[in-house]
C-alpha positions as CSV (number, residue, x, y, z in Angstrom):
1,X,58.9,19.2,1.1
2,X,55.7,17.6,1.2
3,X,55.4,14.1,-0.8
4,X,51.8,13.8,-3.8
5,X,50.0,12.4,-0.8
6,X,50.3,15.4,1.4
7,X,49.8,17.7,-1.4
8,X,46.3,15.9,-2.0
9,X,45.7,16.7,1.6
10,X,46.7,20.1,2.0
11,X,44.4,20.5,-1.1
12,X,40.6,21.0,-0.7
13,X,37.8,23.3,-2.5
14,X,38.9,26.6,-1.4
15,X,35.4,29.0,-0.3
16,X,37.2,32.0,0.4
17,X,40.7,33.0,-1.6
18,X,42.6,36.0,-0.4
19,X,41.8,38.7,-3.0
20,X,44.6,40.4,-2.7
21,X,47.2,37.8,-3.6
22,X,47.8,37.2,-7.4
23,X,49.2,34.4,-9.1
24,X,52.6,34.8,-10.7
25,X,53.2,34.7,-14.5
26,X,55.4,31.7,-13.9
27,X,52.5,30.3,-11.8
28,X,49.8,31.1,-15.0
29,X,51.7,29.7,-17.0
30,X,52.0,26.3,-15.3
31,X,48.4,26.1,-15.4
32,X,48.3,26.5,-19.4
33,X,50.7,24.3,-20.2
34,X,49.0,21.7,-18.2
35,X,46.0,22.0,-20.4
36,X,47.1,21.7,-23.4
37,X,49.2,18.6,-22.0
38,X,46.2,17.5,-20.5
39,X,45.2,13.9,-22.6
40,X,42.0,14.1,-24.7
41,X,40.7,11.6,-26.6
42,X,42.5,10.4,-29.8
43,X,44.7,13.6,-29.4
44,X,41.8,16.1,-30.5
45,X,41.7,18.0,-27.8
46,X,38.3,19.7,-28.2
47,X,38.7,22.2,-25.6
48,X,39.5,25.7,-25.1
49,X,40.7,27.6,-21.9
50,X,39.6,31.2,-20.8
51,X,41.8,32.6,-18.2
52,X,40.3,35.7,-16.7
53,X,41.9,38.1,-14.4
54,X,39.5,41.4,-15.4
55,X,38.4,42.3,-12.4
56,X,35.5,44.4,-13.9
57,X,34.5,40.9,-15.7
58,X,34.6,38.4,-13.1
59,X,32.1,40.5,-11.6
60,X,30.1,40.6,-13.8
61,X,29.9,36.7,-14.1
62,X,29.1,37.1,-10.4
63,X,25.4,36.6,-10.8
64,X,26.0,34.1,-13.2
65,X,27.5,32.1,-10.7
66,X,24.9,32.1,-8.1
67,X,27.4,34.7,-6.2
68,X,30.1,32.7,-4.9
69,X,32.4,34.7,-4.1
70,X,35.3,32.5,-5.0
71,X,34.8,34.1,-9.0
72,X,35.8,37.6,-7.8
73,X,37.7,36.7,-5.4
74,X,40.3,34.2,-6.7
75,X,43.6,35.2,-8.8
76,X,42.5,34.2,-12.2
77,X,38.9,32.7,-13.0
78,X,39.3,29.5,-15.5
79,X,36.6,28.4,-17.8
80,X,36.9,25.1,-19.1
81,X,35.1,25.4,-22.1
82,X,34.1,22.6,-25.7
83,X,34.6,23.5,-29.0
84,X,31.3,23.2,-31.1
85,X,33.1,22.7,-34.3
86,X,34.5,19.2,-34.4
87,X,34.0,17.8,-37.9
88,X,36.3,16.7,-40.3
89,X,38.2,20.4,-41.2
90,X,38.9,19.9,-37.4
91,X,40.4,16.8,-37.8
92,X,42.2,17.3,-41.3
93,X,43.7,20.5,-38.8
94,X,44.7,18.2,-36.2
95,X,46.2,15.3,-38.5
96,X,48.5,18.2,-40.5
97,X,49.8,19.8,-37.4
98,X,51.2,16.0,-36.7
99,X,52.9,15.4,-40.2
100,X,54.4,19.2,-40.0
101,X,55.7,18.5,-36.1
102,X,56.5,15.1,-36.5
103,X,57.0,14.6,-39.8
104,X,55.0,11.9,-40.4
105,X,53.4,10.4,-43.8
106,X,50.4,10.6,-45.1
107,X,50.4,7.3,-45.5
108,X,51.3,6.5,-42.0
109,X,48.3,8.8,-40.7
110,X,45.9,8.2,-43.9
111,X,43.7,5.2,-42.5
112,X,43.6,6.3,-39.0
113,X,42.3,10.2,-40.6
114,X,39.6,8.7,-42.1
115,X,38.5,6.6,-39.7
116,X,38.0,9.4,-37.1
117,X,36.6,11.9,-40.0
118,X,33.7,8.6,-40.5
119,X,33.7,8.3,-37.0
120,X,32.8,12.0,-36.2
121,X,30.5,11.7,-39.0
122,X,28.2,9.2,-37.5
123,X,27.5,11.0,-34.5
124,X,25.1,13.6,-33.5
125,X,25.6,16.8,-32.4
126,X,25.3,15.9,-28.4
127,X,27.3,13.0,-28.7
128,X,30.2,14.7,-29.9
129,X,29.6,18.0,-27.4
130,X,29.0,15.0,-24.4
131,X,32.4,13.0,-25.5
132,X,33.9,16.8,-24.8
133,X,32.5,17.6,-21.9
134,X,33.7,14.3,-20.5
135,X,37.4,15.3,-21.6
136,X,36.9,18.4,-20.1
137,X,36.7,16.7,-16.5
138,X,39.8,15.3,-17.4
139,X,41.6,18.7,-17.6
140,X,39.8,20.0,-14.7
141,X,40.9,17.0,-12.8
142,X,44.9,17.8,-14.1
143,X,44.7,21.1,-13.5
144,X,43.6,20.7,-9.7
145,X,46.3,17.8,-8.9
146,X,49.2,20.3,-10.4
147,X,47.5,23.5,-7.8
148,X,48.0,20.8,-5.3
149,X,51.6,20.2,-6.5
150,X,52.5,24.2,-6.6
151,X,50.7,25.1,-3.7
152,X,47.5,26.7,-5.7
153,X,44.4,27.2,-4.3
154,X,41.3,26.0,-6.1
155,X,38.0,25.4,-6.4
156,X,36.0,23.6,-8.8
157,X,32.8,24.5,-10.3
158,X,29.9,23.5,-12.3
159,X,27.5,26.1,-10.1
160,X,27.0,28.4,-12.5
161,X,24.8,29.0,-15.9
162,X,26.5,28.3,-18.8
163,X,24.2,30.0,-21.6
164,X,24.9,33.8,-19.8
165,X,29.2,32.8,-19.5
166,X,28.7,32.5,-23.3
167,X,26.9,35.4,-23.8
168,X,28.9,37.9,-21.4
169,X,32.1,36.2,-22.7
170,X,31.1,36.0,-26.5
171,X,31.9,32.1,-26.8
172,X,29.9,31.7,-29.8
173,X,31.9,33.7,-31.9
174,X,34.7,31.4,-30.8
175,X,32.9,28.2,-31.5
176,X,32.8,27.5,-28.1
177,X,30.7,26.6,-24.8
178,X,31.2,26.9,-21.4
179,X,31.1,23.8,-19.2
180,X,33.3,23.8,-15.9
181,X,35.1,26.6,-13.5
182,X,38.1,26.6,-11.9
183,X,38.8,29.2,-10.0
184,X,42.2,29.3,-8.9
185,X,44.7,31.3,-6.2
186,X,45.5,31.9,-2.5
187,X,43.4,30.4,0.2
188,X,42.4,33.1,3.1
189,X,43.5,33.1,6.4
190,X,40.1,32.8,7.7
191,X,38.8,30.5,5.2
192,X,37.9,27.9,7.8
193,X,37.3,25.2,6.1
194,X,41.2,25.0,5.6
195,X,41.6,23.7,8.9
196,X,39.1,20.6,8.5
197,X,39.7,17.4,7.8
198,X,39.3,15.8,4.8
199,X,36.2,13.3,5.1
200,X,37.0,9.9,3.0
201,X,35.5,6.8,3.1
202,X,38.2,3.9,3.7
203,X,40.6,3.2,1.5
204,X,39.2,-1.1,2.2
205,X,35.9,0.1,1.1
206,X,37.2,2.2,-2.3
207,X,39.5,-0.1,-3.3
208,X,39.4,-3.4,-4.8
209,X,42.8,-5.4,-5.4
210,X,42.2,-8.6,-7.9
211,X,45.5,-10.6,-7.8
């Protein structure tokens, strides 16, 4: 069994999965569950997940994705994508889902409700898309540590053009916008980046202990 560290090691940004091994269900659904446990800001979680296994559309996001193969190649394709509707219906949605799960008061919750619906208020349109895409690193950044941890292959991608994902994919029906790809699966055998190794800066010149 190989300890976090040599998991983090084994993993790297696959270039070239083997097509023809799929993901198990199990495997899928390890991925979902760790984006939706994936910590967002204030609990709001203004993201959405696309997993993609159509063969027929992968390809056509091909293009889309200045042809890297990894997109037809992998298992599943994930998009990573914000929700364009956060205002204060969003947050009324969020803050009743808490009382009915958790049972908590109104007037445990009340203050804090309205702060965030003022809060979301003041802000413009690309600050509250930007504060999502930040969040949205944070899942991608989850979702590659626990492919490391179950022996996933990934790949993570911001190569690709957005405005056409949404428009092939029909995001704006859904409220929603593209901003990050994870491709995920089984390396190839003759991938050969697999075999290098991994190029880091020391750990004395990253790190910076204040006792």
């Amino acid at each position: 069994m190989m300890n976090s560290i040599e998991k983090l090691k084994w993993r790297y940004a696959t270039k070239k999965f083997d097509s023809s091994k799929k993901l198990s269900e199990t495997q899928i659904n390890t991925l979902i569950n760790t984006f939706n446990l994936t910590a967002t800001s204030y609990g709001l979680q203004p993201l959405k997940m696309l997993v993609i296994s159509n063969e027929n559309i992968k390809k056509q996001l091909l293009e889309y994705s200045f042809n890297q193969s990894q997109v037809v190649d992998c298992s599943h394709l994930l998009v990573i994508c914000i929700k364009t509707k956060i205002n204060a219906d969003y947050i009324d949605q969020k803050f009743d889902l808490e009382k009915k799960i958790r049972g908590t008061s109104e007037e445990i919750i009340g203050d804090f409700r309205a702060f965030l619906k003022n809060s979301i208020a003041n802000k413009s349109i690309d600050e509250i898309e930007n504060s999502a895409i930040n969040q949205a690193y944070i899942a991608l950044g989850n979702l590659m540590t626990v492919c490391a941890y179950e022996s996933i292959d990934s790949c993570p991608m911001e190569g690709f053009i957005p405005s056409k994902y949404d428009e092939i994919l029909k995001l704006e029906e859904h409220s929603l916008k593209s901003v990050l790809l994870l491709p995920v699966g089984f390396r190839a055998e003759d991938d050969f980046m697999s075999a290098l190794k991994k190029v880091r800066i020391p750990i004395e010149e990253s790190i910076i202990n204040i006792e």
